[in-house]
N, CA, C and O of each residue as an XYZ file, in Angstrom:
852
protein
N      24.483    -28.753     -4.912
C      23.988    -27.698     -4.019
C      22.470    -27.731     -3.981
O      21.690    -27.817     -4.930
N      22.193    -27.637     -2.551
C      20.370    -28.250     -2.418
C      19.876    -26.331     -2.625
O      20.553    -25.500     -2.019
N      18.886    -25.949     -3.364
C      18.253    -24.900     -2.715
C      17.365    -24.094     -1.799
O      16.155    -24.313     -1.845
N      17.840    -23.189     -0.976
C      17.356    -23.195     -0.153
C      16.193    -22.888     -0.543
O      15.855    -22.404     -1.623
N      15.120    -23.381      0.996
C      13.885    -22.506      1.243
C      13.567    -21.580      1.414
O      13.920    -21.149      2.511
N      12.653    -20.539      0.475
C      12.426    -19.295      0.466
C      11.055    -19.012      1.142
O       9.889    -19.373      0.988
N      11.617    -18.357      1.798
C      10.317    -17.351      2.714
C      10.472    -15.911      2.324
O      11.548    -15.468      2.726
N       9.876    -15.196      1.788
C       9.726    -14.157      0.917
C       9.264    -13.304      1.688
O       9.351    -12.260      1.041
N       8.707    -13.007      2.925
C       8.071    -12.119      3.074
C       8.669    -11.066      3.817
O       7.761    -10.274      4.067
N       9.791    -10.639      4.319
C      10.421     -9.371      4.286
C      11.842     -9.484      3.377
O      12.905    -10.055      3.619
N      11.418     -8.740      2.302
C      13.023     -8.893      1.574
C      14.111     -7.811      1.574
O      13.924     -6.767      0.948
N      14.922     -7.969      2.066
C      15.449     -6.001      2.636
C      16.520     -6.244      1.504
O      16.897     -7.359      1.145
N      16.938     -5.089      1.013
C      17.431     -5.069     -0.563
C      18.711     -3.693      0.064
O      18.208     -2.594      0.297
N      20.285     -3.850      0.296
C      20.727     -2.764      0.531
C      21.342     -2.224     -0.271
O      21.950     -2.650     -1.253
N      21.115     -0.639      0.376
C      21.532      0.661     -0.500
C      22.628      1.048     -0.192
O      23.057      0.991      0.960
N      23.482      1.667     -1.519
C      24.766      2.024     -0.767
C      24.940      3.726     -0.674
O      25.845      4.510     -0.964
N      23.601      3.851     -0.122
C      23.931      5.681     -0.263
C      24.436      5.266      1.155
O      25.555      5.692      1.440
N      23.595      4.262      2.389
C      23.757      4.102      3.877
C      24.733      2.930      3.711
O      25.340      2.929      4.782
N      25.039      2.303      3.238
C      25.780      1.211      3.836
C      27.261      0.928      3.155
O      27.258      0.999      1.926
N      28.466      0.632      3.753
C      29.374      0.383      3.585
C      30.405     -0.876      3.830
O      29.730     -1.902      3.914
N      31.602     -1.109      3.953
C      32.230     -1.893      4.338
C      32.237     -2.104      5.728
O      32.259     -3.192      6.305
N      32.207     -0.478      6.439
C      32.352     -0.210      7.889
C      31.103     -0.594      8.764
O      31.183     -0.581      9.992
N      29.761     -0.991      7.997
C      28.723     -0.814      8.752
C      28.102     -2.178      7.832
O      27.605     -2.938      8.664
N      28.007     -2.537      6.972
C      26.991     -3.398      6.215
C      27.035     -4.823      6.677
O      26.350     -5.639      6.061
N      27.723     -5.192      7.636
C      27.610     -6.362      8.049
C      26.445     -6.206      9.366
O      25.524     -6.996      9.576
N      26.676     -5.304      9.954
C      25.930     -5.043     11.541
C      24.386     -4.542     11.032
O      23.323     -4.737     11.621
N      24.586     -3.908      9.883
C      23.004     -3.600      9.894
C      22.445     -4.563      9.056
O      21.242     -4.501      9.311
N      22.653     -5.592      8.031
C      22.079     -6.578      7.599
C      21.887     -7.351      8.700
O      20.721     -7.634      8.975
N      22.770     -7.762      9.399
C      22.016     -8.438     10.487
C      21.193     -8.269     11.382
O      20.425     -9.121     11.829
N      21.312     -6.945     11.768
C      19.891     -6.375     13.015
C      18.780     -6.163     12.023
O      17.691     -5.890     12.527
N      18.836     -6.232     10.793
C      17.743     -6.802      9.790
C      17.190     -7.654      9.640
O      16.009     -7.674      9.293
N      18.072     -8.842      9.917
C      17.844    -10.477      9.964
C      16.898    -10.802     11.462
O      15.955    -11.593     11.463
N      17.297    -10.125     12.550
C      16.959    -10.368     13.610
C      15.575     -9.689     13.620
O      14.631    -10.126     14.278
N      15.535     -8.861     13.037
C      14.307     -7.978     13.255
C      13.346     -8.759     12.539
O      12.156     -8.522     12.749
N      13.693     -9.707     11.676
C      12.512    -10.309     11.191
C      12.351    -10.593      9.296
O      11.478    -11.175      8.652
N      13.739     -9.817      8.828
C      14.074    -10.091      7.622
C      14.153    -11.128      7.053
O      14.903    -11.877      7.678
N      13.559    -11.803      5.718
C      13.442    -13.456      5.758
C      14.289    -13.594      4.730
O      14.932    -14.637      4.845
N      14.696    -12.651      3.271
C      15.659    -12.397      2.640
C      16.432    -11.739      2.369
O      15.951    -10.636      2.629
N      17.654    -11.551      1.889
C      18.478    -10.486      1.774
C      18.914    -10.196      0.902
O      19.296    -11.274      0.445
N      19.313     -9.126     -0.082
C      19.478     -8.533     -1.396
C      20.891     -7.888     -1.604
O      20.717     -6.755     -1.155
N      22.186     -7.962     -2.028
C      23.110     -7.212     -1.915
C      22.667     -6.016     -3.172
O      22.396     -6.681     -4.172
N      22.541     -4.894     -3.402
C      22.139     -4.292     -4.134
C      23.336     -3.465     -4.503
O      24.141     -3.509     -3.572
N      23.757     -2.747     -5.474
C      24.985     -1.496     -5.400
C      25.750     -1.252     -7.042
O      26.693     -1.873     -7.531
N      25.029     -0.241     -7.565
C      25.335      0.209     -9.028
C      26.349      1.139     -9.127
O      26.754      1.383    -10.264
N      26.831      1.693     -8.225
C      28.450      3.093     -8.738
C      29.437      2.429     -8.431
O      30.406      2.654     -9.155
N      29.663      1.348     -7.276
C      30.789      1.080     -6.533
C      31.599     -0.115     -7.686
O      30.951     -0.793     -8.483
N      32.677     -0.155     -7.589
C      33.508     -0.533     -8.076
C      33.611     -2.235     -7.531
O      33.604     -2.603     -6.357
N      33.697     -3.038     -8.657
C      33.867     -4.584     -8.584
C      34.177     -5.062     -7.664
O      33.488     -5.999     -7.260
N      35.405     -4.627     -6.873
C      36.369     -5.092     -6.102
C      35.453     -4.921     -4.136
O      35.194     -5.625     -3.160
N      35.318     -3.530     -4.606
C      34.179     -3.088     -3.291
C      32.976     -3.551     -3.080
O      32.316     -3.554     -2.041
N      32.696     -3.990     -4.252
C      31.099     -4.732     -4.133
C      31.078     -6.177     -3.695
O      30.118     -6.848     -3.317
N      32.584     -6.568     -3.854
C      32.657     -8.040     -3.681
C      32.914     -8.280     -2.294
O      32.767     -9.348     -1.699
N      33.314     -7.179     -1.832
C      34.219     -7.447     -0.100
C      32.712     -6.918      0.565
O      32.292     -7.216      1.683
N      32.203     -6.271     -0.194
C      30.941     -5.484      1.027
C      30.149     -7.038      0.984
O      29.616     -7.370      2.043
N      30.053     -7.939     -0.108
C      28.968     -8.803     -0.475
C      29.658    -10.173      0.267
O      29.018    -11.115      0.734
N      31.006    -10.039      0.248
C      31.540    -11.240      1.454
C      30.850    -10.780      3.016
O      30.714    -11.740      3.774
N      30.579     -9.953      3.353
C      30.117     -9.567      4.887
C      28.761     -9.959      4.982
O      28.259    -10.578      5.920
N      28.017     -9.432      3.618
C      26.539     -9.624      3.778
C      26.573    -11.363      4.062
O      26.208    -11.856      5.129
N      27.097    -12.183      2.856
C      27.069    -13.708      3.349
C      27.182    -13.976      4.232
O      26.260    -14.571      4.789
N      28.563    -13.662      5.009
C      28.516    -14.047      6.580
C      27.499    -13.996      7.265
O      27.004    -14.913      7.919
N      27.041    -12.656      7.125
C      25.669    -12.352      8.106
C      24.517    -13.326      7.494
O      24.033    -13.951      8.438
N      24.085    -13.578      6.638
C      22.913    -14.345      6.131
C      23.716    -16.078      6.403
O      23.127    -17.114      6.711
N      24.777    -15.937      6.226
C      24.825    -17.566      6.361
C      24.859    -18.120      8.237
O      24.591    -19.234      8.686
N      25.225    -17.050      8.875
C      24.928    -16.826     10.006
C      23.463    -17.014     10.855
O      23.152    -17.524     11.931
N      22.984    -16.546     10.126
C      21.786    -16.956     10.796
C      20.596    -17.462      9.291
O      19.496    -17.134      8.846
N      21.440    -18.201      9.058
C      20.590    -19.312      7.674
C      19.397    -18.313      6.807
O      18.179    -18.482      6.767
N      19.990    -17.544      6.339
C      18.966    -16.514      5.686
C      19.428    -16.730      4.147
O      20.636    -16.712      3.914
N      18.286    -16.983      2.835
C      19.026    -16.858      1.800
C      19.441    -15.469      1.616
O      18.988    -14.525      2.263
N      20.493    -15.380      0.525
C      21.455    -14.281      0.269
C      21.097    -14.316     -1.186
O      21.044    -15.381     -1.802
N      20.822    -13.018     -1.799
C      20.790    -13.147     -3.598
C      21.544    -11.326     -3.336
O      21.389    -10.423     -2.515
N      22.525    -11.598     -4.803
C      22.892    -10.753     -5.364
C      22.028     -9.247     -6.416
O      21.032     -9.851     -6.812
N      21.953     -8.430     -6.747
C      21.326     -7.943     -7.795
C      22.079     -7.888     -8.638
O      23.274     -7.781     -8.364
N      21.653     -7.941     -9.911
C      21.713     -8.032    -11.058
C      23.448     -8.776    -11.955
O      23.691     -9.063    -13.127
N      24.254     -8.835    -10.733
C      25.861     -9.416    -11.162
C      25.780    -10.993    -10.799
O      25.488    -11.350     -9.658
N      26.033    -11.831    -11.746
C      26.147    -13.461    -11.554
C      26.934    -13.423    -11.007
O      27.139    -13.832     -9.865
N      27.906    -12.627    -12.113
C      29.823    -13.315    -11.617
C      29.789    -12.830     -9.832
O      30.014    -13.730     -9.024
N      29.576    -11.764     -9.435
C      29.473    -11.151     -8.158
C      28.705    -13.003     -7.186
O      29.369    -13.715     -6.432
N      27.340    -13.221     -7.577
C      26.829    -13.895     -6.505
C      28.010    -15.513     -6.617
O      28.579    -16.051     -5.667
N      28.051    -15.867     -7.858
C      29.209    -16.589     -8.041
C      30.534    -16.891     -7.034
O      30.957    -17.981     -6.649
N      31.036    -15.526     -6.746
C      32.225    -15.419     -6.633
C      32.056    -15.207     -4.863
O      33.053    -15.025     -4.165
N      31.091    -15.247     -4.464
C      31.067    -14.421     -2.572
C      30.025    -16.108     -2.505
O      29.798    -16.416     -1.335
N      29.643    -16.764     -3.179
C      28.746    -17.913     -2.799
C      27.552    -18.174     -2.287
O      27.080    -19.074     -1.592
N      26.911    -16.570     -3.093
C      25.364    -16.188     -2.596
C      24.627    -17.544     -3.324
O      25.087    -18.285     -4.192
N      23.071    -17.588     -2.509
C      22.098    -18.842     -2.973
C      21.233    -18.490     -4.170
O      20.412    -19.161     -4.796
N      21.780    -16.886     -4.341
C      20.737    -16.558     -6.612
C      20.971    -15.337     -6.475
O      21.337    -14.714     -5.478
N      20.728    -14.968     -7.612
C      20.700    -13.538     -8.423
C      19.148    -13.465     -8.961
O      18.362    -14.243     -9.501
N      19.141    -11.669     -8.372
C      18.112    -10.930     -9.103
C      17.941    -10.191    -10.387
O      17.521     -9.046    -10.221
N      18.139    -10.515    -11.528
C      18.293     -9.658    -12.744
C      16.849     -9.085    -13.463
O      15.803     -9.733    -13.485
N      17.030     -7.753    -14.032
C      15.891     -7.279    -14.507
C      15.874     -7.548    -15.693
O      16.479     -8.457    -16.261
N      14.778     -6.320    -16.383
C      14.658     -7.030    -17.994
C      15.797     -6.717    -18.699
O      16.264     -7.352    -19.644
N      16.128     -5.932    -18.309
C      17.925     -6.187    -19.395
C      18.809     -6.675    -19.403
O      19.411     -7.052    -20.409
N      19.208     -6.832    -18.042
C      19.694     -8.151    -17.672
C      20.154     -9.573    -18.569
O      19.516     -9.977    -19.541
N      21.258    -10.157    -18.086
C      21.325    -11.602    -18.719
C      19.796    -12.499    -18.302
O      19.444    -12.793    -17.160
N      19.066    -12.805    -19.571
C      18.258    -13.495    -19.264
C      18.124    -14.982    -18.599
O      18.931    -15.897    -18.764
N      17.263    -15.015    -18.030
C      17.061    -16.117    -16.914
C      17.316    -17.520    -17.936
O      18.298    -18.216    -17.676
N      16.876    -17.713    -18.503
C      17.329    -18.725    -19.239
C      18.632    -18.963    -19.857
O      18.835    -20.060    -20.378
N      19.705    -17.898    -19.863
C      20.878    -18.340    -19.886
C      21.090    -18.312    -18.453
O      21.442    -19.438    -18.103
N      21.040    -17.662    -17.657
C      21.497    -17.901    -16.138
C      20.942    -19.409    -15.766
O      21.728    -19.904    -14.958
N      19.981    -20.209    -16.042
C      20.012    -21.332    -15.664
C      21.234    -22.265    -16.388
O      21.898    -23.039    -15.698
N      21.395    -22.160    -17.407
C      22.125    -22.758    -18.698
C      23.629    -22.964    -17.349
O      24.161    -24.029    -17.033
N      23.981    -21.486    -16.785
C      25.156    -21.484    -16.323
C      25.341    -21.954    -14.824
O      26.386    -22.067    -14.184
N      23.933    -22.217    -14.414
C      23.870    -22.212    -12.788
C      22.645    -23.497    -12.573
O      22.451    -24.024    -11.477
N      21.957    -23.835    -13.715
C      21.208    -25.006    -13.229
C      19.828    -24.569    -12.424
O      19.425    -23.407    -12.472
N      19.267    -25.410    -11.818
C      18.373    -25.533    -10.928
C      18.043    -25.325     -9.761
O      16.896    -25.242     -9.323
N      19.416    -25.194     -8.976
C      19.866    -25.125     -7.713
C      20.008    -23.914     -7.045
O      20.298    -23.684     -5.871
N      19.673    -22.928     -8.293
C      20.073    -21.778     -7.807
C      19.072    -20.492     -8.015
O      18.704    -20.005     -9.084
N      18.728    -20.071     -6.630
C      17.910    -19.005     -6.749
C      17.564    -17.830     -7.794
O      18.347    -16.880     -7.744
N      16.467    -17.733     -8.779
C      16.450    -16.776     -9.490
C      15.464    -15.808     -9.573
O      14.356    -16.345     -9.542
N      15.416    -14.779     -9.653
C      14.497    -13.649     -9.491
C      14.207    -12.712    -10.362
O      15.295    -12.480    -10.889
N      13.437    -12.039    -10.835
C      13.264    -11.468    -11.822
C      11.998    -10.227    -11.635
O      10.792    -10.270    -11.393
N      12.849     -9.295    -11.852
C      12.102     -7.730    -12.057
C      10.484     -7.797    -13.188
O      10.173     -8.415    -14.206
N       9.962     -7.018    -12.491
C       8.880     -7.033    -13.595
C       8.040     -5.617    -13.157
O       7.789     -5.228    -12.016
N       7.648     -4.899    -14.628
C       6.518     -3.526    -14.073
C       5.893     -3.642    -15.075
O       6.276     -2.846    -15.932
N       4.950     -4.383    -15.436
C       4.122     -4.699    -15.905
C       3.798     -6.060    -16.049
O       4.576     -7.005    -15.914
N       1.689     -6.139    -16.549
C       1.413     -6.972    -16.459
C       1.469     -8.099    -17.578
O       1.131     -9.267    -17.385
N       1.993     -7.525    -18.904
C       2.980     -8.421    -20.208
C       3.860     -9.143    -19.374
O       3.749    -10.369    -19.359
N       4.826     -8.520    -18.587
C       6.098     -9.187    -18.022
C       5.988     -9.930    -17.280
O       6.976    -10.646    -17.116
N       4.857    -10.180    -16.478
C       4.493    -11.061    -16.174
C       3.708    -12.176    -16.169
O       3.354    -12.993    -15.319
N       3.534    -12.012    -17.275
C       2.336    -13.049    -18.495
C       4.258    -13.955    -19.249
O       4.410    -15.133    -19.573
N       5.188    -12.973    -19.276
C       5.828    -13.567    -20.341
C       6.954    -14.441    -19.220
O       7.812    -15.227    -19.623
N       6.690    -14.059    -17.613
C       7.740    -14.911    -16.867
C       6.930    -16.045    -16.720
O       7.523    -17.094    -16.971
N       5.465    -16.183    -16.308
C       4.612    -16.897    -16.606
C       4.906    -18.352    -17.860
O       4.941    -19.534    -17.518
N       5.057    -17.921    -19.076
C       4.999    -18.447    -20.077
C       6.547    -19.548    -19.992
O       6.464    -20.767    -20.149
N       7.765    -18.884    -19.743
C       8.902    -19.219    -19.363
C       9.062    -20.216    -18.581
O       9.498    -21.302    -18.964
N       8.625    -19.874    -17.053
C       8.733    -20.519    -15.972
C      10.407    -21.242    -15.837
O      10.930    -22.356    -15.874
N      10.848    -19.629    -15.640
C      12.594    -20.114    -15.208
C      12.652    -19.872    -13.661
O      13.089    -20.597    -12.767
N      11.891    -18.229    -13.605
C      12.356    -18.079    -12.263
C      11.624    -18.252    -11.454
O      10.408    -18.147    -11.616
N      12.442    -18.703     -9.882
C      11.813    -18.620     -8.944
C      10.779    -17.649     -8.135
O       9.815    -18.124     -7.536
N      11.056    -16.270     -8.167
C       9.917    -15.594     -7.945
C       9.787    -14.074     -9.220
O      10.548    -13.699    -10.111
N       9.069    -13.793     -8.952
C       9.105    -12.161     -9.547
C       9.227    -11.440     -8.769
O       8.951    -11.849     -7.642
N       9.839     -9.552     -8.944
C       9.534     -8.922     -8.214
C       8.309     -7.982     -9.261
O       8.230     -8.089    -10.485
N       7.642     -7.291     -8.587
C       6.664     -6.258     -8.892
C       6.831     -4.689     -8.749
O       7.416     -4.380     -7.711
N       6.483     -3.714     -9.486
C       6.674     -2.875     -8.689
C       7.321     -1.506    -10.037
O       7.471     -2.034    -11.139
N       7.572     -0.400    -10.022
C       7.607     -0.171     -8.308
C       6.002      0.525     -7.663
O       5.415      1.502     -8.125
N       5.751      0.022     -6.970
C       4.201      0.111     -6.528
C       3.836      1.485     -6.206
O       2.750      1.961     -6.534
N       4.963      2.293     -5.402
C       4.573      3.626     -5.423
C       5.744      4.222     -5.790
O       6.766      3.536     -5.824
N       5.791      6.126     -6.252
C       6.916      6.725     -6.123
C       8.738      5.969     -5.265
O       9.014      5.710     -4.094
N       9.311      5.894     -6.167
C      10.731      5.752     -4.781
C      12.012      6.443     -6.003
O      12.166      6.591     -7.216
N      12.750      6.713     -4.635
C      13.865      7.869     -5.193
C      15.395      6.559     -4.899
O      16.598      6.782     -4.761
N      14.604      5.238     -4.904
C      16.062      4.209     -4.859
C      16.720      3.957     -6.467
O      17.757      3.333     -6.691
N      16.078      4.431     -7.224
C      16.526      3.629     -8.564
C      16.323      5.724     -9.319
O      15.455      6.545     -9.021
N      17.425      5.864    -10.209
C      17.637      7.228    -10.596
C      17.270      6.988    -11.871
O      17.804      7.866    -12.548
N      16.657      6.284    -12.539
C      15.396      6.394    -13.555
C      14.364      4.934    -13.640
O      14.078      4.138    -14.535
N      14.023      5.083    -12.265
C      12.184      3.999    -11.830
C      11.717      4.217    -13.114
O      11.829      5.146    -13.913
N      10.987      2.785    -13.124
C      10.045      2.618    -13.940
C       8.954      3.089    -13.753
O       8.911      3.691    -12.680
N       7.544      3.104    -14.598
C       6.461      3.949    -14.298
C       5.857      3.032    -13.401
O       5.611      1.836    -13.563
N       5.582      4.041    -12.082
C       4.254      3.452    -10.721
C       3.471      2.797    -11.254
O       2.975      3.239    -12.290
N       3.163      1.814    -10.873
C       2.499     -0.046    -11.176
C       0.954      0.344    -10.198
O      -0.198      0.013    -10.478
N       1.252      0.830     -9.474
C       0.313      1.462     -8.082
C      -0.352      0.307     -7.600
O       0.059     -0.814     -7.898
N      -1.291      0.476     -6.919
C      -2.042     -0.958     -5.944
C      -2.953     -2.108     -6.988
O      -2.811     -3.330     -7.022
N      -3.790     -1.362     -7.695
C      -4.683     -2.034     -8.295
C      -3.799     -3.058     -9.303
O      -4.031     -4.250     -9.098
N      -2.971     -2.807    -10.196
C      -1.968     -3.671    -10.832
C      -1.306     -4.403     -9.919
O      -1.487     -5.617    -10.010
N      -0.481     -3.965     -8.932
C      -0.356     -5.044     -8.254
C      -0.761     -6.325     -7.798
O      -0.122     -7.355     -7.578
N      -2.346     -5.942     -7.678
C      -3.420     -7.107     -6.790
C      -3.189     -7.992     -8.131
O      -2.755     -9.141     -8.041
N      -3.557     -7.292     -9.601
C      -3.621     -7.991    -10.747
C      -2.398     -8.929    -10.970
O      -2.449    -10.038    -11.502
N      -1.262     -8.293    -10.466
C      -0.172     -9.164    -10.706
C      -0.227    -10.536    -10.119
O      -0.326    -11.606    -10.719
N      -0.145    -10.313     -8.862
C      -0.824    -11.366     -7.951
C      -1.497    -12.321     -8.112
O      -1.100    -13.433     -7.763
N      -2.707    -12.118     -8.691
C      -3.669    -12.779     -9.364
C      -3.440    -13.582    -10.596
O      -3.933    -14.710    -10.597
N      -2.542    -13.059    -12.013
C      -2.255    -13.451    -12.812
C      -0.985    -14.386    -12.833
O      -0.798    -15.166    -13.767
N      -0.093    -14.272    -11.734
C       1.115    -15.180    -11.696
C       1.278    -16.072    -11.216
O       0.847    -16.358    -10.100
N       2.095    -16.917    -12.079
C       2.257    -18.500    -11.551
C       3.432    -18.513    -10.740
O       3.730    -19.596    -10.237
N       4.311    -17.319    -10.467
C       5.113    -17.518     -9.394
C       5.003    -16.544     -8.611
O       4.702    -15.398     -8.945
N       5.312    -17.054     -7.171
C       5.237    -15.992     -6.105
C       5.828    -14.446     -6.204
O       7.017    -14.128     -6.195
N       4.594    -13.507     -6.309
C       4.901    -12.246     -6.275
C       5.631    -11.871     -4.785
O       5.501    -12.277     -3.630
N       6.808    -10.459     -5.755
C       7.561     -9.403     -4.378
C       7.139     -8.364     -4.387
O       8.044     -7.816     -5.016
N       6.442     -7.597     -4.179
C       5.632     -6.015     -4.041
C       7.342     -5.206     -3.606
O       8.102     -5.367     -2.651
N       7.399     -4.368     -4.782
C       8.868     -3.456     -4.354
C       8.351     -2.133     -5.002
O       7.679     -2.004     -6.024
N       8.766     -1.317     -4.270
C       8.977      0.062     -5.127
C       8.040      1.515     -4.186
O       6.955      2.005     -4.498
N       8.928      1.881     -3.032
C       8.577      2.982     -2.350
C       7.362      2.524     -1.185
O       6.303      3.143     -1.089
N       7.599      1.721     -0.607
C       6.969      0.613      0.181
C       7.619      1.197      1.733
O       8.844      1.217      1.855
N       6.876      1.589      2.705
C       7.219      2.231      4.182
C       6.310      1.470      4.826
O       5.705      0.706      4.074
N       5.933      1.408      6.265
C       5.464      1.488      6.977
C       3.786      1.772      7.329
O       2.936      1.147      7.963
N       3.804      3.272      6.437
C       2.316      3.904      6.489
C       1.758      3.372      5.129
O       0.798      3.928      4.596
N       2.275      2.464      4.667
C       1.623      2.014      3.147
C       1.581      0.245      3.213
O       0.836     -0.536      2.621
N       2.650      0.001      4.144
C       2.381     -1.803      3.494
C       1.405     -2.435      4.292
O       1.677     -3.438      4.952
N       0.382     -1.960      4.278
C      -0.861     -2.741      4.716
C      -1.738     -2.758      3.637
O      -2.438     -3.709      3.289
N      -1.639     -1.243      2.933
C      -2.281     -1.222      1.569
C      -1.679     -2.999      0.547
O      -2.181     -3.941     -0.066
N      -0.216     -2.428      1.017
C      -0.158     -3.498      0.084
C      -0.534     -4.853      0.262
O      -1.105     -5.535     -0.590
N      -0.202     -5.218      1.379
C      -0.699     -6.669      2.010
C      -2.036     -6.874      2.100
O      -2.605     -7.631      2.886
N      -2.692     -5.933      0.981
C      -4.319     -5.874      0.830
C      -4.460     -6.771     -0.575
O      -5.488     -7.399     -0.830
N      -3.457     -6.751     -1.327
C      -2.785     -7.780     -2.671
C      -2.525     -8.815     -2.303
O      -2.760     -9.616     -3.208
N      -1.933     -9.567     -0.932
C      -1.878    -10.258     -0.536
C      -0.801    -11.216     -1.426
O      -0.894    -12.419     -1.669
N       0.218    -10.291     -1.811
C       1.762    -10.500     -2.243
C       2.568    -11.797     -1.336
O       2.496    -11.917     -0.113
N       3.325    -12.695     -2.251
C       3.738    -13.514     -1.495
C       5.386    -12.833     -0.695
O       6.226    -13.504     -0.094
N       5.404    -11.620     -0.914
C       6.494    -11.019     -0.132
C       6.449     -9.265     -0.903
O       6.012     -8.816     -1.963
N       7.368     -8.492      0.667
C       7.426     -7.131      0.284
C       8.639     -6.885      0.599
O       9.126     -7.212      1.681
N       9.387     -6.155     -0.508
C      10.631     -5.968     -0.837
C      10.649     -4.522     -0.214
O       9.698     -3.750     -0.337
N      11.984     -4.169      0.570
C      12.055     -2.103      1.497
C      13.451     -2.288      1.139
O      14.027     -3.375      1.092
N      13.882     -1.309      0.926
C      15.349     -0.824      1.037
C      15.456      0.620      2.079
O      16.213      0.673      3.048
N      14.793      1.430      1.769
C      14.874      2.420      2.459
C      14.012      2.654      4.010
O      14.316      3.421      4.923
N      12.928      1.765      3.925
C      12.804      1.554      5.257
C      12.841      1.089      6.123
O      12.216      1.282      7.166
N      14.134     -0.134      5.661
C      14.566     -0.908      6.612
C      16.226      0.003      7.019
O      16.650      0.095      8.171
N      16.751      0.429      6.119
C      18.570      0.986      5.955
C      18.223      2.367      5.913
O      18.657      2.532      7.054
N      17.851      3.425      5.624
C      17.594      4.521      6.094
C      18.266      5.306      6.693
O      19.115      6.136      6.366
N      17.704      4.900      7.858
C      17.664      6.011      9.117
C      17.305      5.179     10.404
O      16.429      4.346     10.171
N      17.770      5.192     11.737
C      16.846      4.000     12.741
C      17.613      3.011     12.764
O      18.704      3.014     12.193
N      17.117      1.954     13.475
C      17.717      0.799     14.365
C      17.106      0.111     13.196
O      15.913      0.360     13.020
N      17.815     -0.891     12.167
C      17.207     -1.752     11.032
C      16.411     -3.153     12.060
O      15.412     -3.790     11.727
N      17.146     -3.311     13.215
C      16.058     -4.158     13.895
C      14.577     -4.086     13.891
O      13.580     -4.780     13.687
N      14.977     -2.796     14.246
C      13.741     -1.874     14.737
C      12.718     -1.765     13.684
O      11.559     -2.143     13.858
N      13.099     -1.310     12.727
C      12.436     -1.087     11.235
C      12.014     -2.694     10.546
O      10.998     -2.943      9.897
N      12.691     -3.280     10.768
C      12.487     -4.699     10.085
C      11.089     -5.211     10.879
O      10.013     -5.563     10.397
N      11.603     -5.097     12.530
C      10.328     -5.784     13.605
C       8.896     -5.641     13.409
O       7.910     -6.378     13.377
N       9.350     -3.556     13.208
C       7.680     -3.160     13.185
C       7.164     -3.659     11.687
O       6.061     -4.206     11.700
N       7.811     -3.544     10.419
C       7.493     -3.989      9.371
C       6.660     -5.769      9.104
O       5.726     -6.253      8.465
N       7.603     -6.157      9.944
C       7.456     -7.613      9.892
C       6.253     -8.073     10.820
O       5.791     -9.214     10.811
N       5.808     -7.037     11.620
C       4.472     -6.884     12.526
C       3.323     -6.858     11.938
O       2.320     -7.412     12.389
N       3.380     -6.108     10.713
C       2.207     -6.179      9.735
C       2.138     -6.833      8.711
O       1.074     -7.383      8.427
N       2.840     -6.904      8.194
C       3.144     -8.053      7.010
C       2.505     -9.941      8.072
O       2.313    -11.013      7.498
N       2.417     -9.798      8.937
C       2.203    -11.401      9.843
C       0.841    -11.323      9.857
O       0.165    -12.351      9.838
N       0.137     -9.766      9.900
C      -1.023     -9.665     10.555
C      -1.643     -9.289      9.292
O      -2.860     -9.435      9.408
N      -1.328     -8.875      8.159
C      -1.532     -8.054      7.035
C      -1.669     -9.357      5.832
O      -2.615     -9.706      5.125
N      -0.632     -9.736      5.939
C      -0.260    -10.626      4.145
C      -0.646    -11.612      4.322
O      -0.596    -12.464      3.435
């Protein structure tokens, strides 16, 4: 299995307060169209079985229009639906056994909120990118880590040997700030899946991030 090419710079990550079986195929894709360059199956309450059928739709849609597909934080999950990597955080199965089980070939990603953690993915050099974050306030994760805010960010940026993801309460009226870090990608969940036409939300996003990052 060759891996794909990553273009990082809109990574839409979905939530399952908005998205379901009934809808998560149609709005990942008017995501894709809008300008989404990766896609994230995301989903912590739902049950194995549901996460796997919602995460067969997302593939379709990303293999559909050649978009990589990564799982969060479940191997067996990206494994089993034939996503191109998994995102795991620091508690997570570490990246170095996930290569052990998956090799080279396969997309890996890795959480980080601080600038140790990213001195120590640095040192490693398993995964393919980091994410950062969370850069401002966000009500997606029901115990966030402590706000990283702009100035750490830029630092992250600066200090890493792999391409930074700026995530964490990231809209519209803010990611220019961020694309002031000049992040090799910006991770939205909520302002792409929300509320609105995810085309729509992805387009205007992906408008500044071209002109911005």
């Amino acid at each position: 299995m060759e891996k794909p090419s990553l273009d990082l710079s809109l990574y839409v990550i979905t939530d399952e307060r908005f998205l379901n079986i009934f809808n998560i195929f149609e709005a990942v894709e008017r995501a894709i169209l809008g300008g989404a360059t990766v896609v994230q199956y995301r989903a912590k309450k739902k049950a194995s079985r549901e996460m796997y059928e919602e995460a067969l739709l997302v593939r379709e849609a990303t293999k559909l229009h050649q978009v990589p597909f990564i799982v969060n934080d479940r191997l067996d999950l990206a494994l089993a639906v034939g996503a191109d990597g998994v995102h795991v955080g620091q508690t997570d199965l570490p990246v170095d056994a996930i290569r052990q089980i998956v090799g080279n070939e396969f997309i890996v990603g890795l959480s980080t909120h601080n600038l140790e953690q990213v001195r120590e993915a640095n040192r490693e050099k398993l995964a393919d990118y980091i994410g950062f974050g969370p850069v401002f306030p966000t009500t997606t994760k029901e115990n966030p880590d402590p706000v990283t805010g702009i100035e750490n960010l830029c630092r992250a940026v600066e200090e890493s040997e792999l391409p930074v993801v700026a995530i964490g309460g990231i809209f519209l009226d803010n990611v220019k700030e961020v694309c002031s870090c000049k992040p090799s990608g910006i991770a939205v969940v909520r302002a792409v899946f929300e509320e609105g036409d995810p085309y729509e939300n992805a387009r205007q996003l992906r408008e500044i991030i071209d002109k911005s990052c």
